[in-house]
C-alpha positions in Angstrom: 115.7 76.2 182.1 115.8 76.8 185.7 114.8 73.8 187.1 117.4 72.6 184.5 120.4 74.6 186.3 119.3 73.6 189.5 119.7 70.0 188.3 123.0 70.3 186.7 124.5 71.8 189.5 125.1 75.2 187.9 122.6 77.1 190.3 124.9 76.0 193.2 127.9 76.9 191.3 126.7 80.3 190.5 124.0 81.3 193.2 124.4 85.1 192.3 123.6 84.4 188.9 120.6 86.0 187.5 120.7 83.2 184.8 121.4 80.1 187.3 120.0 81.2 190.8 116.4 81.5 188.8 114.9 78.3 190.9 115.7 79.5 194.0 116.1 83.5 193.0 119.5 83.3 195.1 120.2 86.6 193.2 117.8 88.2 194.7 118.4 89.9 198.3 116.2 88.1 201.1 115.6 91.6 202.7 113.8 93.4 199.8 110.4 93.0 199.1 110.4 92.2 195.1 108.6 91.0 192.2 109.0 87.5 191.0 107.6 85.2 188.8 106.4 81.9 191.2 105.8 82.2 194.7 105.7 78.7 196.6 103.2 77.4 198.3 104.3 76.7 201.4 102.8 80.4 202.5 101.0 82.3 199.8 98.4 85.5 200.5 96.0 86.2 197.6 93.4 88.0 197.4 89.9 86.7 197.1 88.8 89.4 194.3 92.4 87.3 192.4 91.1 83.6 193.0 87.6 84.2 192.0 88.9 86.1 188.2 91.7 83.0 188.1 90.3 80.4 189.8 91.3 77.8 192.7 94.2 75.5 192.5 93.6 73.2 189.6 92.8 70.0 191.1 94.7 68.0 187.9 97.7 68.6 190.8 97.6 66.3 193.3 100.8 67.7 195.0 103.8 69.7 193.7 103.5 72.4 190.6 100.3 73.8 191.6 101.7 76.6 193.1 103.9 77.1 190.0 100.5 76.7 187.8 99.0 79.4 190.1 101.6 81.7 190.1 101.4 81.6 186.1 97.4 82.0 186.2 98.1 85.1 188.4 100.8 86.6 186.0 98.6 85.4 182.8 95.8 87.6 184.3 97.7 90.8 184.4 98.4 90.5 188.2 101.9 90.2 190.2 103.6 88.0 192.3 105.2 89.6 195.1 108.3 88.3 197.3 107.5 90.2 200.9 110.4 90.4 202.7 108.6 91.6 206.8 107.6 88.1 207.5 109.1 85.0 208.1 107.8 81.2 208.0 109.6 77.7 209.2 108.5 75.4 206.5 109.2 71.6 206.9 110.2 70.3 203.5 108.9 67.2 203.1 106.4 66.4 205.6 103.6 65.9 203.4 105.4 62.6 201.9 107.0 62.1 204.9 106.4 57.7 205.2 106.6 57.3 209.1 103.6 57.9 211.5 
């Protein structure tokens, strides 16, 4: 459902929405570090004693989801995902399928 809202437009409409700000948790204050339920990819911190009970990235996932699929794994295992607010990243969206040298 919440890549659904995000589609239809209604997580831009109602980006304080618990409900519709789920894809992007634009309910959730930047500044607080939080649980959640998928953490992306683009800058993720496990633990090594959490790979080896959950395993690696699941190679069926060439690109895309395999965050979400390990961020499942890690909640199916009884462990949390944590949002940690005393850091800061500059990730450049699309440069993997970026088509220019």
């Amino acid at each position: 459902m919440a890549a659904f809202y995000k589609m239809s437009g209604l997580a831009s409409l109602f980006p304080g929405s618990k409900k519709f700000g789920q894809y992007h948790l634009t309910y959730l204050d930047k500044n607080q570090t939080q649980e959640v339920d998928v953490l992306s990819g683009a800058f993720m911190l496990l633990r090594k004693s959490v790979l080896d009970n959950i395993g690696l990235l699941d190679e069926t996932f060439f690109m895309y989801g395999e965050d979400i699929d390990l961020s499942y794994r890690i909640k199916k295992e009884g462990f949390k995902n944590f949002y940690f607010a005393d850091t800061k990243i500059i990730h450049f969206k699309g440069e993997s399928t970026k088509k220019d040298p």
